[in-house]
Each structure stands twice: as structure tokens, then as C-alpha cells.
N, C-alpha and C positions, 0 to 999 in steps of 0.2 A: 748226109742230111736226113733228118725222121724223115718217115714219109706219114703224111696227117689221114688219120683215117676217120674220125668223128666229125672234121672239119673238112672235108677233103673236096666237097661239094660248093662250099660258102663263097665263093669268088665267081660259080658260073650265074651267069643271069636267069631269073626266076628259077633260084636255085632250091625252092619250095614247093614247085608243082611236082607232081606225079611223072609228068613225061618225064623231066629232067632226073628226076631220081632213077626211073626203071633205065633211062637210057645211060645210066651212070655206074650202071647192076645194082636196082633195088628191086628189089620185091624178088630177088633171085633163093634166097635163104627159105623162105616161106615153105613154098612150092617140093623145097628138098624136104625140110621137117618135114611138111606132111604126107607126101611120099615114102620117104624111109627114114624116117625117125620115130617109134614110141615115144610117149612123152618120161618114160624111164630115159631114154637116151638121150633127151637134150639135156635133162635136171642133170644126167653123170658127164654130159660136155661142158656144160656152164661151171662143171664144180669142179672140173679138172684146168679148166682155162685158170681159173681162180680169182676169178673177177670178184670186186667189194667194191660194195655200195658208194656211190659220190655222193651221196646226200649227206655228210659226216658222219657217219657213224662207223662207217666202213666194214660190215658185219658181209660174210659171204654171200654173197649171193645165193649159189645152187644148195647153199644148204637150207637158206631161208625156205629155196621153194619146198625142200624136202618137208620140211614142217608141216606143208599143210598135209589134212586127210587124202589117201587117196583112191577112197570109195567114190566111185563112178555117179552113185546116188546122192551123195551129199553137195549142194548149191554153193558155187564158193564163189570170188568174185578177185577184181585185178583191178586196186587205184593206182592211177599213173600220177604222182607227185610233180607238179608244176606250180607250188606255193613257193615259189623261190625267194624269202623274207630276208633273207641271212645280209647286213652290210657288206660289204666288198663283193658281192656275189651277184655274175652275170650271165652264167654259162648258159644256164636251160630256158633261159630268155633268148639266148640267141639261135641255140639248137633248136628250139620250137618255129622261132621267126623266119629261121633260113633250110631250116632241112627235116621238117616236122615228118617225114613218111620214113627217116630209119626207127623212129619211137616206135611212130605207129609198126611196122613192122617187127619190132624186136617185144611189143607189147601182144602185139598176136602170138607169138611163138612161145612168150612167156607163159601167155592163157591157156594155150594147147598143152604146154606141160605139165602145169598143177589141173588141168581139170576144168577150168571158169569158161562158162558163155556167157559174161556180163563184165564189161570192164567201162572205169571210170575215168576222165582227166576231171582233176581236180586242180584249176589254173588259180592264181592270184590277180584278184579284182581289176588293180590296177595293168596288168598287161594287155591291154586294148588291141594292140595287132596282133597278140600270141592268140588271143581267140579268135579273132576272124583266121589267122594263119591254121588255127587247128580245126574250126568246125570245117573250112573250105577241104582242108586235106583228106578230114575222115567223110566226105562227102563224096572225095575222088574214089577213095578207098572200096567203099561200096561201089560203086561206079563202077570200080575192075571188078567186083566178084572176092575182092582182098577182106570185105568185113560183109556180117549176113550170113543168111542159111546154106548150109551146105561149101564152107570156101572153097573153092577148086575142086568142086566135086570130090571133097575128100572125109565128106560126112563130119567135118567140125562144123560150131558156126560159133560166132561172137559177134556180139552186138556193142557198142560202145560210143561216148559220149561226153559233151563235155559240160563242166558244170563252173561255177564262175563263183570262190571265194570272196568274202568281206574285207583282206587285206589285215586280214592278223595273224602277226608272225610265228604267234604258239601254233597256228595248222598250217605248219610246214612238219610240225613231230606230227609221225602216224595217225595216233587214236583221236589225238583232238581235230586231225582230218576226217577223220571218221565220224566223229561225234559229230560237223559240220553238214559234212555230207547227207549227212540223214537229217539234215534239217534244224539241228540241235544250234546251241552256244557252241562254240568251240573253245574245248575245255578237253584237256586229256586224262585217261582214265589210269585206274591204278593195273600198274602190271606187275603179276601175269592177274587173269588170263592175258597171253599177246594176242594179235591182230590172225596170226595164224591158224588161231584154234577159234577164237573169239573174235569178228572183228567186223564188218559192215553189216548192220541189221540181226548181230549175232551169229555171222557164218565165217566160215574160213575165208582171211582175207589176202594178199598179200598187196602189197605196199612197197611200190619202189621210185625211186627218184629217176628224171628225166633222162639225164645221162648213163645211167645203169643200162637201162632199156634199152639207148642205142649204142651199147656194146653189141649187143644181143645179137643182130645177124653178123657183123662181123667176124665172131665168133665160129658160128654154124659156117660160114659160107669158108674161112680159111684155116679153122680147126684151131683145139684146146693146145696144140703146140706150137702152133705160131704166136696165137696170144700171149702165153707165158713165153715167149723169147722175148717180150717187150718190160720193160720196169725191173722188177728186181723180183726175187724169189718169191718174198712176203706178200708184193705188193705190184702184181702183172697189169699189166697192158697201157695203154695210153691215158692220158689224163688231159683234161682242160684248166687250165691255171688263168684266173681271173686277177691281174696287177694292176694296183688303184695306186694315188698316193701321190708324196712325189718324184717320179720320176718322169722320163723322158717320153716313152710309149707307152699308154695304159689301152689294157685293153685285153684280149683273150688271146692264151697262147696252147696249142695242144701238145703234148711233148709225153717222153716217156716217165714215167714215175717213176723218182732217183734222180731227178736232175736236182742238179745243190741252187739254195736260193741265190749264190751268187751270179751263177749261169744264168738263171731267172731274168733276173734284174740288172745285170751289167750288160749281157750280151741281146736277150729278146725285148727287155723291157728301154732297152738303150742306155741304160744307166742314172743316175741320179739327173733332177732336173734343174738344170744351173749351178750345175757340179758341186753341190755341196752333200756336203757327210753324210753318210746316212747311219743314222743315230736306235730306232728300232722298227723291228718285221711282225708283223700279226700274220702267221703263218697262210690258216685257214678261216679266216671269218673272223668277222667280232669277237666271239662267241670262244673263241682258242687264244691261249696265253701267247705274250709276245717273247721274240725273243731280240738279243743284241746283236748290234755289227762285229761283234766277236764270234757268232754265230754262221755266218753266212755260209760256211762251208758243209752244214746241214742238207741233205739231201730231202728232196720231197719224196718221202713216203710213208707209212702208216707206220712202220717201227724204227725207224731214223727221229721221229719228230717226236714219236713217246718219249724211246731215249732222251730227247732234247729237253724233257718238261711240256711237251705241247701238243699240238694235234694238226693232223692234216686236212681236218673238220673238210669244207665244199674246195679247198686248194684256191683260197680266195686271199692272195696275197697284199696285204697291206701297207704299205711303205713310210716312214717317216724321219723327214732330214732333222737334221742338228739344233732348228728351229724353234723345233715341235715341245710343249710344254706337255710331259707328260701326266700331269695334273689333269690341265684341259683336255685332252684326249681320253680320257678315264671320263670324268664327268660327261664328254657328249656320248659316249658309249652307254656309260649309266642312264642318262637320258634319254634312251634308245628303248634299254630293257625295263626299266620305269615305267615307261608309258605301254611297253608292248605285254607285259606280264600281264594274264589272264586274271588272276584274283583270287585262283584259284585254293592256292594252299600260303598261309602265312609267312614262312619262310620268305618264298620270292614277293607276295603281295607290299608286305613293310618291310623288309629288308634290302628291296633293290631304293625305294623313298627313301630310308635313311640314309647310305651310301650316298644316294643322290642330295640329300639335303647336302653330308658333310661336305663333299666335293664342291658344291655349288658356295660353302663358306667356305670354305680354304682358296678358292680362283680368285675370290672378292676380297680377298684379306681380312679373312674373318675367324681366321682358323684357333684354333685351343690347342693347349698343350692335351698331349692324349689321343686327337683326334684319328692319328696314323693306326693308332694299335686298336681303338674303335673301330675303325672302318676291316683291320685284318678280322677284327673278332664277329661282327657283323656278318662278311662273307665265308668265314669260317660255320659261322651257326645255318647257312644258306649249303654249302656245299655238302650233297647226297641227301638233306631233307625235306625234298620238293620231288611232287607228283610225278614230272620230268625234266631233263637235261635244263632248263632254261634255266633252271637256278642256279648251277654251277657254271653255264656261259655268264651268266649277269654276274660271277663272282672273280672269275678270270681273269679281264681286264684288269681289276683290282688288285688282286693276289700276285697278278705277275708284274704290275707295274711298282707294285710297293718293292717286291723283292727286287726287281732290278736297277728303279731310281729313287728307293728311298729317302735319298738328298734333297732329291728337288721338294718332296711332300714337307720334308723337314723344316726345310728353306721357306713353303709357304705360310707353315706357322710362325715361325723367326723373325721373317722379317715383312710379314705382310705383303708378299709380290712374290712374281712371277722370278726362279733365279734364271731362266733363259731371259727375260726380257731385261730384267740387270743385267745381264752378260754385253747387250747390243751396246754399238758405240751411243 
């Protein structure tokens, strides 16, 4: 059986306070970094463990920190990503809510390595207990001596804080959290310069998602080769897999990364719900193409799912039975990215609307001949020429639902309806 280690906490009661954590070995990692570790030596432990980003992108970690400057003089600063927008995505809602001092911890250790006495959470509006769960923690944090001048008498300090987003989904990408942060629209900027060189108030930033951060003393405290024993070569250590949809158990599961979606969903997820078919997988998020019950023996991880056409985007698994009209699941998707697109660059501004108009006449029986290769051509003119990533998630859905059930899209120009709801007795 795995043994859970991001999760390993989540079942004992007031499994968010401070005692519970240190009495659980938290705050144990800390202590060692700043004793005998330069911050060269944590940056060559994180990038030896080989840990990547869960915020989708899944870009290294320890190289990201190398990025930054590392002149002693230059002001840099540490956003903790907790804008968790993404549909099917629940992890770092629940890591905040129920065990918010390995962040904070693995966020100190990150600051200690690139350099930063100033770090930031940057929550989503709507998580109302993630910030009382987070100001209370970092409130303990101070308390021990763990945030402040001088931590452990070991002549670091960091100060750090939390700041409470507007609830739009573009500042969950880096820069347009950045641009928030400083008070601005949230709106992302062109890259490069990155966040690295260029990035809060114009200084070296670095930028990581919730879960990343609480790899981080795990890490230190059991070493870069115990980590890489866990997942697969490409793609080490544990992971949080978020399963929505229909089946049986929804809900968060931590597991090692490489477990195939059928394992997922037959065995943790309990399987389909009211035992019918399961028809298609939205691997990682909205935002990642689907794939078919032809698929299932796909494994979760970052180069298993490339292979597959897709992504392991937040590992925010999406399920849907035999039922499922995949028209209508395009459209409320579309509807999703429609509303949520910043405005910023043309492309996603009127191109996710039109998608959205066509979809919205083809469910209603309204559809034209042509409308199918419109809507590819559409997302096709969206994918790689927008500001950031949201244009190619808003084209996704699209792209991959045409390629996989082109019939049904065909069906609702043909014959004005739904062919799953023809299909019902």
C-alpha cells in the first residue's frame, strides 16, 4: 500500500494547527536547511529529487529556483500560488484547509534558497476558510520563531503574508498573479522577460503552486533518493489526483505518479457510478484535451499523457459516462473560458464568444452545415496566439472533442438533437 505523504496528516483532528503538524515532524526540515544546508545545496537537493511543478505546467522545480539572481544584494521575493481556478481542481484547497504549515514550511526553505526575505500567498477570493486557515497558521508560525527576524537564530528572516484575489481564473498563470498582486488588472504580461528575472514590482520572483511547496520538506527531511523512488523516472514523487464526474468516490486521492487512469477510477475512485460505461477522461483539468475509454490504461504522468495527445495539467481527473453529450460538455466548458478570458489579446477575447456562440446553436438545434470545421478553424487561429496558456486550454476541449466524437457534432447539424438523447428508450 503507498504510504501518503502530502496527505498523511488529513484524518487526525485539528489537523491544521501547529502542534499537530510539529508533533507529526513538521517544522523538523527547517531547522536542518538552516543549520547545514547553503542555499546551493537545497536548489542541487530539489533538482536532484526532480520534483515539477503541479500547478500544470510541470516545469522543474530546482531549476526554476536556479533562474533566479544570486547576488545576495538584489531584492527578490516568493508567491505562493493558491489561486486554484482550474474546473475539476481541488487539491490546494484542501492542503491549505487541512495541513497549511507543510506549505508554510517548504515556502521558508524555498526563500532561504533563492535569497527572498519577502514572500507572498496569493489565495482565491472565494476560499473563505483557506484564509482564515492560512492567516491563523502564519500567525502560529511567527509565534514559534519559524517566520521573522533572525529564524532560529540562524540569521535568515522572512516575512510573509496573505493577500486575498478577485476570483479570476487568468491569476492563477504567474504574471497576471503578479500584475494583481501589485494592485493592477489581472492581466498577464508578455514573456520573456519571466517572473524570474522580471517579476513582482520588477524584481526576481519566483512563483510556485501549493503543492509544489509541500513537496519541499519532505524532500530535505528524507532525501532526493527517496523521492525519485516514488513515480517514474520523468515524473518522481507523489501526486494529488482530484476525481470528479461520474463515478462512485469523488474526491482526492494521493498516489504515486504512473498510476494508469484505470487504477484511478476503478479501484480509488470505486468505479463508475451506477455501473455504466465510461465513455471519456479529461485527464488534468478543463483546460487538457480528453481522452477515450480506449485510453484508460494511460498512466499519470507528465510524459505517458504527452505521448497520449494530452496533459497531466493539476492531475484533476474528469470522468464521464455513456450519457454525456459531448457537445454539451464542450459548450459548458466553452462557457467557462468565455466568461473567464481576461480580454486581453484578440485571439481568446472573440474566439472563445464565437466557439461559444457555435456550440450554444448546435445543442439548441440550430446548427449549419460547416459549423464543425468553423469551430476546428476558430480554435486552430486561438492555439499559440494568445498572451498565455488560456488560449490553448479554451481550444482543447474543442479540438479534442471534435477529434474524438466528431459524430455526435455531425449528428447535431443533421438532425437537430442530441444523438445520445435519440439513443434513450
Amino acid at each position: 500500500m503507498f504510504e501518503k505523504v502530502l496527505t498523511r496528516n488529513f484524518s487526525l483532528p485539528r489537523s491544521e494547527t501547529i502542534n499537530v503538524y510539529m508533533a507529526n515532524g513538521g517544522y523538523q526540515a527547517l531547522p536542518k536547511v538552516l543549520r547545514e544546508y547553503p542555499p546551493e545545496k537545497v536548489i542541487k537537493t530539489v533538482t536532484a529529487s526532480g520534483l515539477r511543478g503541479r500547478g500544470g505546467a510541470g516545469f522543474p522545480a530546482g531549476r526554476k529556483w536556479s533562474f533566479l539572481p544570486k547576488d545576495a544584494d538584489v531584492e527578490k521575493y516568493v508567491c505562493v500560488n493558491t489561486d486554484e481556478g482550474e474546473p475539476g481542481t481541488f487539491k490546494d484547497r484542501e492542503l491549505v484547509e487541512k495541513d497549511p504549515h507543510q506549505i508554510i514550511e517548504g515556502t521558508i526553505i524555498a526563500s532561504y534558497a533563492v535569497g527572498a526575505h519577502r514572500a507572498f500567498v496569493y489565495i482565491r477570493g472565494e476560499f473563505f476558510l483557506g484564509v482564515k486557515r492560512w492567516i491563523k497558521a502564519i500567525d502560529d508560525a511567527y509565534a514559534k520563531g519559524f517566520l521573522g527576524k533572525n529564524i532560529l537564530d540562524s540569521g535568515f528572516s522572512l516575512d510573509l503574508s496573505v493577500h486575498r484575489g478577485a476570483g479570476a481564473y487568468i491569476c492563477g498563470e504567474e504574471t497576471a498573479l503578479i500584475e494583481s498582486l501589485e494592485g493592477k488588472r489581472g492581466e498577464p504580461r508578455m514573456k520573456p522577460p519571466y517572473p524570474a528575472s522580471v517579476g513582482l514590482w520588477g524584481k526576481p520572483t519566483l512563483v510556485h503552486n501549493v503543492e509544489t511547496l509541500a513537496n519541499i520538506p519532505h524532500i530535505i527531511n528524507r532525501g532526493a533518493k527517496w523521492y525519485k523512488s516514488i513515480g517514474t523516472p520523468k515524473s518522481t514523487g507523489p501526486k494529488i489526483f482530484c476525481i470528479s464526474g461520474h463515478v462512485k468516490n469523488r474526491g482526492i486521492f494521493e498516489l504515486p505518479l504512473g498510476v494508469s487512469l484505470r487504477e484511478l477510477i476503478y479501484e480509488h475512485a470505486g468505479g463508475m457510478a451506477f455501473d455504466k460505461q465510461l465513455k471519456a477522461v479529461i485527464p488534468g483539468g478543463a483546460s487538457t484535451p480528453m481522452l477515450t475509454a480506449e485510453q484508460l490504461d494511460t498512466t499519470m504522468d507528465f510524459e505517458s499523457l504527452e505521448a497520449a495527445g494530452t496533459m497531466l495539467g493539476t492531475g484533476a481527473v474528469m470522468v464521464m459516462n455513456e450519457d454525456t453529450c459531448m457537445v454539451d460538455a464542450a459548450r459548458r466548458l466553452m462557457r467557462f473560458f468565455a466568461h473567464e478570458s481576461c480580454g486581453l489579446c484578440t485571439p481568446c477575447r472573440t474566439g472563445t464568444q464565437r466557439m461559444l456562440d457555435i456550440l450554444e446553436r448546435l445543442e439548441h438545434g440550430e446548427g449549419k452545415p460547416g459549423d464543425v470545421e468553423r469551430l476546428e478553424e476558430i480554435a486552430r487561429g486561438i492555439q499559440g496566439l494568445t498572451f498565455c496558456p488560456m488560449g490553448d486550454a479554451a481550444a482543447n476541449p474543442v479540438l479534442s472533442g471534435i477529434k474524438l466524437f466528431r459524430d455526435e457534432y455531425e449528428y447535431h447539424i443533421k438532425n437537430k438533437r442530441c444523438a445520445v438523447a435519440a439513443s434513450r428508450p
